[in-house]
C-alpha positions as a Python dict, from the first residue, in 0.01 Angstrom:
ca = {
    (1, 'X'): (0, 0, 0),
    (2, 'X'): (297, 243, 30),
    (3, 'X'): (580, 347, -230),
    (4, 'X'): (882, 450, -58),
    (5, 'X'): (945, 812, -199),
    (6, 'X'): (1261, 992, -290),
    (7, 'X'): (1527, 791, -50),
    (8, 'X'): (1424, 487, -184),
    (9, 'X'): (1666, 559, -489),
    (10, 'X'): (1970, 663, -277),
    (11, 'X'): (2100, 356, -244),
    (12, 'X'): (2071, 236, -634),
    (13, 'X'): (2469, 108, -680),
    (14, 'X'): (2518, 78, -316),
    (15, 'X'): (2862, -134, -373),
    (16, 'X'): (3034, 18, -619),
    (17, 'X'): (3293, 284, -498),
    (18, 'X'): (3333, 587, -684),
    (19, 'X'): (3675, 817, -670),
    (20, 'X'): (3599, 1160, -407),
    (21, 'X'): (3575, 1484, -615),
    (22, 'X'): (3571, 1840, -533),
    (23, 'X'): (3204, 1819, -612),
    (24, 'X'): (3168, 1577, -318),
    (25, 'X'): (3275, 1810, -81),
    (26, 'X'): (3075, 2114, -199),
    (27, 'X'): (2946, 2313, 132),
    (28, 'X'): (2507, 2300, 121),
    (29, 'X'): (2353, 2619, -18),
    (30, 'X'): (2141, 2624, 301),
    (31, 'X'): (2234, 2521, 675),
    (32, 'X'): (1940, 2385, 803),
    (33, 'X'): (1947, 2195, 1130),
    (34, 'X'): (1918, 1800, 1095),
    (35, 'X'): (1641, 1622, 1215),
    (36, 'X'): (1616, 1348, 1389),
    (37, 'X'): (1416, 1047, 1297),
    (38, 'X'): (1446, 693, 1404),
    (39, 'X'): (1569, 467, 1142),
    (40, 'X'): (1257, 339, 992),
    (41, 'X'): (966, 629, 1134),
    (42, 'X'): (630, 451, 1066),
    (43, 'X'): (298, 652, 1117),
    (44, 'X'): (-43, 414, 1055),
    (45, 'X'): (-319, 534, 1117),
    (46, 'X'): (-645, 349, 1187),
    (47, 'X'): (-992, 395, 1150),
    (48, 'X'): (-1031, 751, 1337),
    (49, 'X'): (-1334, 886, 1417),
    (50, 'X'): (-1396, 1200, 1522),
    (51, 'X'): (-1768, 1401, 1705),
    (52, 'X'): (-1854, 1746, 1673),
    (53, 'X'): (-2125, 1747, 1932),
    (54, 'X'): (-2358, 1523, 1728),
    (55, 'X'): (-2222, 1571, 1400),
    (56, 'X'): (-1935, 1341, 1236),
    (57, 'X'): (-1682, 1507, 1126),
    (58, 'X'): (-1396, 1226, 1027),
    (59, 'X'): (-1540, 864, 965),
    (60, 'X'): (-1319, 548, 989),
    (61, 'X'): (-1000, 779, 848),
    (62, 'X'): (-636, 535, 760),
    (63, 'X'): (-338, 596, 589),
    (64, 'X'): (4, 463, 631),
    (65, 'X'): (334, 668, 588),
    (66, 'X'): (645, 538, 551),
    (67, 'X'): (1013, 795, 593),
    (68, 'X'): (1059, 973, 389),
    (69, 'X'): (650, 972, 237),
    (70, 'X'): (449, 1319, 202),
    (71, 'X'): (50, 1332, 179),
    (72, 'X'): (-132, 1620, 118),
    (73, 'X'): (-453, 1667, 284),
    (74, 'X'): (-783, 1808, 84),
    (75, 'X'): (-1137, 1892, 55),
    (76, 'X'): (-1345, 2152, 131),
    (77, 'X'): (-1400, 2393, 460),
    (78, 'X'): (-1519, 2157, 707),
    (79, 'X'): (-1394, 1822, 594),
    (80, 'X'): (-1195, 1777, 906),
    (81, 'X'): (-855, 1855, 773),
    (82, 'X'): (-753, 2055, 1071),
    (83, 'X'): (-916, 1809, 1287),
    (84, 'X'): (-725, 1520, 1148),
    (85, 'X'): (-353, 1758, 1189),
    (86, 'X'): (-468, 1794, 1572),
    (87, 'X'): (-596, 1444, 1641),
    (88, 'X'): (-222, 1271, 1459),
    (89, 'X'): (5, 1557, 1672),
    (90, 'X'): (-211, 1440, 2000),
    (91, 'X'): (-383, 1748, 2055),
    (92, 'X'): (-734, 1623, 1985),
    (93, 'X'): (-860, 1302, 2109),
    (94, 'X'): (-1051, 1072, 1832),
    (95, 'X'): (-1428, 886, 1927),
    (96, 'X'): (-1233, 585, 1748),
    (97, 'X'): (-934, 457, 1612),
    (98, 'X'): (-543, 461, 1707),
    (99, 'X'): (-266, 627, 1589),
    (100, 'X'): (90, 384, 1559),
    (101, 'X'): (407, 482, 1519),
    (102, 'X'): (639, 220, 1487),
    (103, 'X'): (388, 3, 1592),
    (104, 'X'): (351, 168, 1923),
    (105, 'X'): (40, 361, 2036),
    (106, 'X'): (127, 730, 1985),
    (107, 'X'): (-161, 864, 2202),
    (108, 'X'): (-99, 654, 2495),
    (109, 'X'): (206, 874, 2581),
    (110, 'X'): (152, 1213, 2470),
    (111, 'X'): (443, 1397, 2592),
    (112, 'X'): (688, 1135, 2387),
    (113, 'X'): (480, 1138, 2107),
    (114, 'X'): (486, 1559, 2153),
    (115, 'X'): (886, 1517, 2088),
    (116, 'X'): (818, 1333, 1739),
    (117, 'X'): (580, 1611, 1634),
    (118, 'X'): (617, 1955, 1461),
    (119, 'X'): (279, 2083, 1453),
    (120, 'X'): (213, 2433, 1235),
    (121, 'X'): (-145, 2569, 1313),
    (122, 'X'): (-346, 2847, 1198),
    (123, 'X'): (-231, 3072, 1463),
    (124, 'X'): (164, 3230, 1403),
    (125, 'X'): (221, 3215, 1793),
    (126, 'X'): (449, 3487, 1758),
    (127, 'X'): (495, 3742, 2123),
    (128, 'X'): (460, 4095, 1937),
    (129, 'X'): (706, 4262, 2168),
    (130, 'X'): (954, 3988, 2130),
    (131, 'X'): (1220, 3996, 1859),
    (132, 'X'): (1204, 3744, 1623),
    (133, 'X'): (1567, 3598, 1790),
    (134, 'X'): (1389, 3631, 2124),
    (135, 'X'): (1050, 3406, 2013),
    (136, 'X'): (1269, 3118, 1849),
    (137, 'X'): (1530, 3153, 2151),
    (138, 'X'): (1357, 2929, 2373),
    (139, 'X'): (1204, 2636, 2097),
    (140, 'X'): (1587, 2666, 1976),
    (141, 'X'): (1675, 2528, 2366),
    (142, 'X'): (1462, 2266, 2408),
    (143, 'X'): (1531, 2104, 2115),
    (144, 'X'): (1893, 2174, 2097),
    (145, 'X'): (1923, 2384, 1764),
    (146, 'X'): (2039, 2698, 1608),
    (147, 'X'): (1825, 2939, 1613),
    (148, 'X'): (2025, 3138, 1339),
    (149, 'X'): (2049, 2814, 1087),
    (150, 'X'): (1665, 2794, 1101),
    (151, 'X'): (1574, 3161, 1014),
    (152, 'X'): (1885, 3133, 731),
    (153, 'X'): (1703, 2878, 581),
    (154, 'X'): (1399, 3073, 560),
    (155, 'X'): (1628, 3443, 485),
    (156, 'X'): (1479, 3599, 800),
    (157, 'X'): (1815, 3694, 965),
    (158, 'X'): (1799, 4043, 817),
    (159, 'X'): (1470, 4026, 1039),
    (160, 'X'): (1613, 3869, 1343),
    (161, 'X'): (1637, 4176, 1598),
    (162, 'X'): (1278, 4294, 1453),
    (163, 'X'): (960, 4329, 1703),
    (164, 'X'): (759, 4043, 1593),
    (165, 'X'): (492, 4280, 1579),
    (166, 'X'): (703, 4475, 1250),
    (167, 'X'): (666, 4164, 1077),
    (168, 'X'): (432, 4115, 768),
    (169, 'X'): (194, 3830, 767),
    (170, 'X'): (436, 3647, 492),
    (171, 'X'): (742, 3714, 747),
    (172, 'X'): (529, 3574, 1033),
    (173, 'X'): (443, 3240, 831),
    (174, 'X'): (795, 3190, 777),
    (175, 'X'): (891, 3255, 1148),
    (176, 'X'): (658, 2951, 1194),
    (177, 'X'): (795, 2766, 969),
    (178, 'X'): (1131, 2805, 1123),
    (179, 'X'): (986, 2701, 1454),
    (180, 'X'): (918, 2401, 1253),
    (181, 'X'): (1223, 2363, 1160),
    (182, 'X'): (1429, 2451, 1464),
    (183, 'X'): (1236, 2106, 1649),
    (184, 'X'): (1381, 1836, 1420),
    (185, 'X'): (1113, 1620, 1485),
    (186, 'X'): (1035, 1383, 1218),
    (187, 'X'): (680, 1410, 1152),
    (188, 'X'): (569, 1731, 1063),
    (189, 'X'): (253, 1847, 1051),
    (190, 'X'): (147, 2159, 823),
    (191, 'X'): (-174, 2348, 804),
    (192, 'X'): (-180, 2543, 522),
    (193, 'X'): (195, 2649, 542),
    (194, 'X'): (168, 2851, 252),
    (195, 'X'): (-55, 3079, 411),
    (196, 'X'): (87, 3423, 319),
    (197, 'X'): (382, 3318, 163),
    (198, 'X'): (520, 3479, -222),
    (199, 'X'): (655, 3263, -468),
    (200, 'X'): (1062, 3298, -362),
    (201, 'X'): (895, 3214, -8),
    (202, 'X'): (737, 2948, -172),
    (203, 'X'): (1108, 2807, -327),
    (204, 'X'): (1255, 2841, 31),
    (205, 'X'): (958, 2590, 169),
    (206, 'X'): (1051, 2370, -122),
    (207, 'X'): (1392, 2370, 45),
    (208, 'X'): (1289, 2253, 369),
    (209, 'X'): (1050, 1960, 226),
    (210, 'X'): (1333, 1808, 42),
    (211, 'X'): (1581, 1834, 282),
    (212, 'X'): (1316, 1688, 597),
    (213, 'X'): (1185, 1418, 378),
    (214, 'X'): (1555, 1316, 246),
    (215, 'X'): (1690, 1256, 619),
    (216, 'X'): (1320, 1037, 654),
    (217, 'X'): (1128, 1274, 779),
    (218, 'X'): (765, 1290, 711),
    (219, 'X'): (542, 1543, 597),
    (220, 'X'): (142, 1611, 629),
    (221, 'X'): (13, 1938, 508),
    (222, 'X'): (-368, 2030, 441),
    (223, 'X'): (-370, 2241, 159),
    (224, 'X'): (-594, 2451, -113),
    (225, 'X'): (-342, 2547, -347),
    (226, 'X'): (-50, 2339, -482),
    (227, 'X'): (259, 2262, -272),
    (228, 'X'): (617, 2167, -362),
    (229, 'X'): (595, 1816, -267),
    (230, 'X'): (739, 1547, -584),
    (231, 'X'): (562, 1258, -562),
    (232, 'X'): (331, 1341, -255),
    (233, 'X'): (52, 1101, -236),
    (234, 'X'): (-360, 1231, -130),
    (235, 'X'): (-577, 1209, 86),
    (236, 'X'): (-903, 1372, -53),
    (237, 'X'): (-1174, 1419, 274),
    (238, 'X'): (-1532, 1414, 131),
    (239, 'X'): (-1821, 1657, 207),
    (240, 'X'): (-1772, 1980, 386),
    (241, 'X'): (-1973, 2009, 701),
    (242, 'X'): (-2173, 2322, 808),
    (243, 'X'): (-1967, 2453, 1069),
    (244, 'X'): (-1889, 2846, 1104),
    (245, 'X'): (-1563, 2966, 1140),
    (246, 'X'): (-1478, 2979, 1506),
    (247, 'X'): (-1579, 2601, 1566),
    (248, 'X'): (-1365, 2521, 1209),
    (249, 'X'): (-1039, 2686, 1448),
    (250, 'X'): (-1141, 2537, 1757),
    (251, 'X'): (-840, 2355, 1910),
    (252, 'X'): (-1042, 2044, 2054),
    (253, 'X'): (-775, 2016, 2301),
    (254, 'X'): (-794, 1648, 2487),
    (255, 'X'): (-1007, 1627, 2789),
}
């Protein structure tokens, strides 16, 4: 049911020795901060179910991920996209179903599975009065990271000693993004991370996919619009349900 994607290939002539060129040794365009996966990350999901009140919103939902795999999540407003993002980072607990990783229930230990997750919401969580140095400072701690690497990778160091609250709503995504970036967790999970961005912006997230997915990360990103992610497989939600737009953004947070 799953297709390894791009680091299947690496390893095509694994055996044969080739003589070290200059070109080996070229220095990467972009530093961006490792991340971390185990050696074989599995995410299979099972049959989730998920209530709003006493309306079903996700139905008997699967899908199985291998490293190095993207899927792209669609459908209209109300299909549960954001639902699904919050229910696989452990922030919403399903009616039904489980959530493996490695074979392992995810949602039986949140705060371990919290350290495998990069979760990118609707909300920037930006402090306005902070710089943008100051608001990575203490993600870049906990996980151990630069906190310059991550905002190179996304060209925000010419922003770095900038209120957040100067920022532009493009700038702001991207200081998200490198948030994302600055956890090297393997299993991110994106909603709409284009939000705001312009098309260079758009090149630089195209960065960060390749790089994540080609150490075996994985990737998960609800979308409207296309994303730069080769070979992505999709997971199409069916029909919308009526909800209005604060109850679409409620968290859901586990009881």
């Amino acid at each position: 049911m799953t297709t390894q994607a791009g680091p299947g290939n690496k390893n095509a002539g694994a055996g044969r020795r080739h003589p070290a060129t200059a070109a080996d040794h070229k220095p990467r365009t972009i530093a961006i901060p490792a991340s971390r996966p185990p050696a074989s990350p599995l995410l299979n999901v099972e049959n989730i179910s998920v209530f709003r009140g006493e309306r079903l919103v996700l139905d008997g939902v699967g899908l199985r991920l291998d490293a190095g795999e993207a899927l792209l999540l669609t459908g209209p407003n109300g299909a549960g996209k954001s639902t699904l993002l919050r229910v696989l980072a452990g922030l919403r607990k399903p009616e039904g179903g489980h959530v493996l990783w490695s074979g392992i229930d995810a949602l039986a230990d949140r705060t371990a599975h919290a350290e495998r997750v990069a979760y990118l919401g609707h909300q920037d969580a930006l402090k306005p009065g902070l710089t943008l140095r100051e608001n990575l400072a203490l993600p870049a701690r906990a996980a151990g990271s630069n906190p310059d690497q991550a905002m190179e990778s996304l060209d925000l160091l010419p922003l770095a000693d900038l209120p957040a609250r100067m920022l532009s709503a493009g700038q702001k995504r991207r200081a998200a993004l490198a948030r994302v970036v600055l956890a090297r967790a393997p299993l991110w999970l994106l909603d709409e991370p284009s939000l705001g961005l312009d098309t260079r912006s758009i090149g630089l997230l195209e960065t960060l996919f390749q790089t994540h997915r080609e150490a075996g990360g994985i990737v998960i990103a609800t979308t409207h619009v296309p994303l730069p992610l080769p070979d992505a497989r999709t997971l199409a939600l069916p029909g919308a349900i009526a909800v209005d737009a604060a109850e679409e953004l409620d968290m859901g947070l586990w009881s």
